[in-house]
FIVEXKOL-689465 format. One record per atom (N, C-alpha, C): residue number from 0; residue in one letter; atom name; x, y, z. Coordinates in nm, 2 decimals. Layout:
SITE seq type atom x y z
SITE NUM A CA X Y Z
...
END
This chain:
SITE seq type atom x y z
SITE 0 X N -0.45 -2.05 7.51
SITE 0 X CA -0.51 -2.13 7.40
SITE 0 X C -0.59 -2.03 7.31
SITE 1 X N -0.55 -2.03 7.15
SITE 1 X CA -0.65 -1.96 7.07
SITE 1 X C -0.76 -2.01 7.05
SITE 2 X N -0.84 -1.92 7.01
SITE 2 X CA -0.99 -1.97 6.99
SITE 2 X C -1.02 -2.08 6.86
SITE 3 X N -0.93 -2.10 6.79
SITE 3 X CA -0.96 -2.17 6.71
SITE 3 X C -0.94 -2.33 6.75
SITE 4 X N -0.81 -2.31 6.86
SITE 4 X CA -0.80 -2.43 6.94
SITE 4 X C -0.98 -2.52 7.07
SITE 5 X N -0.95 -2.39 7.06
SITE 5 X CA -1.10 -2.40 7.17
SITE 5 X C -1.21 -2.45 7.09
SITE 6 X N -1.20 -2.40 6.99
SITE 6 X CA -1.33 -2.49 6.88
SITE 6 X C -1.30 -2.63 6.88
SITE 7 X N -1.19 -2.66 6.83
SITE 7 X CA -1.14 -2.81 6.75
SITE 7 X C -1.18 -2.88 6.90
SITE 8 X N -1.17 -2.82 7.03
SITE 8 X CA -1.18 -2.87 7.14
SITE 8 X C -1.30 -2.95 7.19
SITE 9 X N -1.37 -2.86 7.17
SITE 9 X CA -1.53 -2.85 7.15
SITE 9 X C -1.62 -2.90 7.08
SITE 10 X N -1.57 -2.93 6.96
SITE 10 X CA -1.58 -3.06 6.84
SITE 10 X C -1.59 -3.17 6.89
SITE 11 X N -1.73 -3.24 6.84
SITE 11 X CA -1.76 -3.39 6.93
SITE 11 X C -1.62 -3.44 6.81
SITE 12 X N -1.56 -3.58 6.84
SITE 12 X CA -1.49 -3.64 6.73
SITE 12 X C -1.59 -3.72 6.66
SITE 13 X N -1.70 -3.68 6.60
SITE 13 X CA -1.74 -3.78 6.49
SITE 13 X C -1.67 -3.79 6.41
SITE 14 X N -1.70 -3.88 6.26
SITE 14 X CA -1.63 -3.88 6.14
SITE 14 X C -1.64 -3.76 6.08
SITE 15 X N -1.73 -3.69 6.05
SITE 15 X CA -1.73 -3.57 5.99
SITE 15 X C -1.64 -3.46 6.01
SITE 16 X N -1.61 -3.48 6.19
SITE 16 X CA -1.49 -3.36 6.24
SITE 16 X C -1.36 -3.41 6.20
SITE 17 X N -1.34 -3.54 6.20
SITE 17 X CA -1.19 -3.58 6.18
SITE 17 X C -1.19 -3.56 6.03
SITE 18 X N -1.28 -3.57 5.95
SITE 18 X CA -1.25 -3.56 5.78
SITE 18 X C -1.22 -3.44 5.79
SITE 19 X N -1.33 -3.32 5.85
SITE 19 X CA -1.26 -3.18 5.83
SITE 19 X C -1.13 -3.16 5.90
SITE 20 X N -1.09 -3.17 6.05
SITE 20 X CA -0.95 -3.18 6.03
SITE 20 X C -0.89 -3.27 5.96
SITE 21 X N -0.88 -3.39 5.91
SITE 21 X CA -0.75 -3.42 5.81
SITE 21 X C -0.75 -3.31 5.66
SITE 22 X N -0.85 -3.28 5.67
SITE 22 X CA -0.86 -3.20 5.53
SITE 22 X C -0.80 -3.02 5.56
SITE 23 X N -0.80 -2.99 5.69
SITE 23 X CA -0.71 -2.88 5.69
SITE 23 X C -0.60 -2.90 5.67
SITE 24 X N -0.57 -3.00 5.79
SITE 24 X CA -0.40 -3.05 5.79
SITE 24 X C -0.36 -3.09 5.66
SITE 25 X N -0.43 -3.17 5.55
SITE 25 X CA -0.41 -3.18 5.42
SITE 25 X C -0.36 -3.04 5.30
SITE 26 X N -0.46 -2.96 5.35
SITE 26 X CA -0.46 -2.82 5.27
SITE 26 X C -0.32 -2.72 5.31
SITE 27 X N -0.32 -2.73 5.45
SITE 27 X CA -0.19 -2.69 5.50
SITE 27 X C -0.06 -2.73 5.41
SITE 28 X N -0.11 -2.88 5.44
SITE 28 X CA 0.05 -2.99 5.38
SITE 28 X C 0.09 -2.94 5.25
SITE 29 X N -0.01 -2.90 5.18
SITE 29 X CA -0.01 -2.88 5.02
SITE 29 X C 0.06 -2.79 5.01
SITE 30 X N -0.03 -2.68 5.04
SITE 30 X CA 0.05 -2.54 5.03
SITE 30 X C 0.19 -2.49 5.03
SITE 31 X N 0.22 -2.60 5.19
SITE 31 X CA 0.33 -2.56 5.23
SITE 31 X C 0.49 -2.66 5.13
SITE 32 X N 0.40 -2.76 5.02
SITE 32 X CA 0.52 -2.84 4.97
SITE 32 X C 0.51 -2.75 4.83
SITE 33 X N 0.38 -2.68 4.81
SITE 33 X CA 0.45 -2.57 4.69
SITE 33 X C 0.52 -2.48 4.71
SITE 34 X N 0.51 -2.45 4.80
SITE 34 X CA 0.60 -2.33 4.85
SITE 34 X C 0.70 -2.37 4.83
SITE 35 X N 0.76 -2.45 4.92
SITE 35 X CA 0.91 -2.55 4.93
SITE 35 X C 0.97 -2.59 4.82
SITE 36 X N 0.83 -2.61 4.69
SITE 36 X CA 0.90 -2.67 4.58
SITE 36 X C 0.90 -2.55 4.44
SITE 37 X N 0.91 -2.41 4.49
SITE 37 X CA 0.88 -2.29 4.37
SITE 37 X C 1.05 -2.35 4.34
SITE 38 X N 1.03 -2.37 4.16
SITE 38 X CA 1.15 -2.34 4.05
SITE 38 X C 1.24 -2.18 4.05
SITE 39 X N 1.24 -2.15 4.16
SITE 39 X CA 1.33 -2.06 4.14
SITE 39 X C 1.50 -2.05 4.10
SITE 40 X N 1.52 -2.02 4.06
SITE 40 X CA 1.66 -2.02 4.00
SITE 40 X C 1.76 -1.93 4.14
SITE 41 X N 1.88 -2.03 4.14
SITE 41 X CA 1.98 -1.94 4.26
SITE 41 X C 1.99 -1.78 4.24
SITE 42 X N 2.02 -1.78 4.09
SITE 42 X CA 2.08 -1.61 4.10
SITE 42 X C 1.95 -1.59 4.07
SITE 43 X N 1.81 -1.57 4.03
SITE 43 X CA 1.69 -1.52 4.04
SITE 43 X C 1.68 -1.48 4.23
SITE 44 X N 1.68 -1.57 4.31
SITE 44 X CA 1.71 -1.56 4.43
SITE 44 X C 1.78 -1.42 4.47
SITE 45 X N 1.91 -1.41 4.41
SITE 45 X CA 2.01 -1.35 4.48
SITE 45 X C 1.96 -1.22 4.40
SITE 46 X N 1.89 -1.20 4.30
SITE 46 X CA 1.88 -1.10 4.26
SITE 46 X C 1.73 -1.01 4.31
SITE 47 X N 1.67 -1.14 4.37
SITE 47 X CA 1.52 -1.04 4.47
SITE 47 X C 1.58 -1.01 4.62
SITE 48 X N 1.70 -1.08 4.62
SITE 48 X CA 1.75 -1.02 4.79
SITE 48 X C 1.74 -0.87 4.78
SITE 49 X N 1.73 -0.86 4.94
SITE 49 X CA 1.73 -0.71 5.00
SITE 49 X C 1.91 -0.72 5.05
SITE 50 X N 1.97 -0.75 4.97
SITE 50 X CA 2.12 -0.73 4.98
SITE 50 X C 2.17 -0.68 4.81
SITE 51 X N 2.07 -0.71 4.74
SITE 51 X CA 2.09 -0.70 4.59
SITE 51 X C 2.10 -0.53 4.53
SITE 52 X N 2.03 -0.46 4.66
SITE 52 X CA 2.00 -0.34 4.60
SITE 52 X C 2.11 -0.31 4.67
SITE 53 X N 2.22 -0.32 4.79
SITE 53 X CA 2.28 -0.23 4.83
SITE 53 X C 2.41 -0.27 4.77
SITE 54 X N 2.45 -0.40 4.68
SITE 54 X CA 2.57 -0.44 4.61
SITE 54 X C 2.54 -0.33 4.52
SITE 55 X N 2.40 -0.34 4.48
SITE 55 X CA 2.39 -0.24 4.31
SITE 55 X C 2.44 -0.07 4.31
SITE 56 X N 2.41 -0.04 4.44
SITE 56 X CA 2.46 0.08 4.54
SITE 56 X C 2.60 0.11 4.56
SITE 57 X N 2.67 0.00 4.50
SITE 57 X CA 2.78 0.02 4.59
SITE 57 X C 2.82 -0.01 4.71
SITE 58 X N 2.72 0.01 4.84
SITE 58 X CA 2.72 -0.02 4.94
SITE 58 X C 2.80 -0.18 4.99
SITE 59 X N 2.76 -0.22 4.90
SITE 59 X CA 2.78 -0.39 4.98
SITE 59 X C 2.93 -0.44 4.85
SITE 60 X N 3.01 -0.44 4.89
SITE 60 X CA 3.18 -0.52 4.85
SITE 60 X C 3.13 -0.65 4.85
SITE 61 X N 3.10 -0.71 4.69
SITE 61 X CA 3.04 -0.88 4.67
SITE 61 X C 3.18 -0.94 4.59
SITE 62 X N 3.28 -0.82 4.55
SITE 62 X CA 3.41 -0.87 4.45
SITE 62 X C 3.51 -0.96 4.54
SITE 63 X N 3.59 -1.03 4.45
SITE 63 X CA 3.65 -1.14 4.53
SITE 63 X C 3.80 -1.04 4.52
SITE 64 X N 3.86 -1.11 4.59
SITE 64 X CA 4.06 -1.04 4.57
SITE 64 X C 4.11 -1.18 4.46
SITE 65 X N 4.12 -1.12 4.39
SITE 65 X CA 4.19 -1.18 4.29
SITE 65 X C 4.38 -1.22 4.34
SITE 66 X N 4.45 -1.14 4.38
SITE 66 X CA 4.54 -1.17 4.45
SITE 66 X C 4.60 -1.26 4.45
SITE 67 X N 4.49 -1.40 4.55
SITE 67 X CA 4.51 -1.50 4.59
SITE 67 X C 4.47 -1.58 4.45
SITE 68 X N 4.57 -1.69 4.44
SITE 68 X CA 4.53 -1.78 4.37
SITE 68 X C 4.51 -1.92 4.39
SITE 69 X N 4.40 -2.01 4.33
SITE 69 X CA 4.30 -2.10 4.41
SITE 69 X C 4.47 -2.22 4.43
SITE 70 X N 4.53 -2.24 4.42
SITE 70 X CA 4.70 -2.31 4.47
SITE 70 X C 4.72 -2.26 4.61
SITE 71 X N 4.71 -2.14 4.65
SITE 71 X CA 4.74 -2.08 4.77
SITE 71 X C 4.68 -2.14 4.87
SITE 72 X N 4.55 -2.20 4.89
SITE 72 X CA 4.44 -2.23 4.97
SITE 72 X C 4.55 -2.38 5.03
SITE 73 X N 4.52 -2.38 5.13
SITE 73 X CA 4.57 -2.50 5.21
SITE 73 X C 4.43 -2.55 5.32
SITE 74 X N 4.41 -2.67 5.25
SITE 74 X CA 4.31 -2.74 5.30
SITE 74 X C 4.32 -2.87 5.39
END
């Protein structure tokens, strides 16, 4: 058990404790639906990957085979 648990534990439940916990759990909730909700764009995305630098390297084959043509594919 962390100690922060051991506090909340220890916390008579007046009203005043339950307003400060709904108000953490509130601040948490927040945070975590902006996060969820940043406008990032897909290729903005693909271009802060840590796979971005090793295509730009060379390292990483991102080209398709042209070869095949999209008729070919049996689904």
């Amino acid at each position: 058990m962390t100690i922060k648990e051991q506090l909340i534990r220890e916390i008579e439940q007046t009203p005043e404790a339950l307003l400060i916990q709904f108000m953490q759990v509130w601040r948490s909730t927040k945070q975590t639906s902006r996060v969820n909700q940043s406008p990032t764009k897909l290729s903005e995305f693909f271009r802060q990957s840590p796979l971005a630098e090793l295509a730009a390297n060379g390292e990483l084959d991102l080209s398709r085979d042209k070869s095949l043509s999209p008729d070919r594919f049996i689904l």
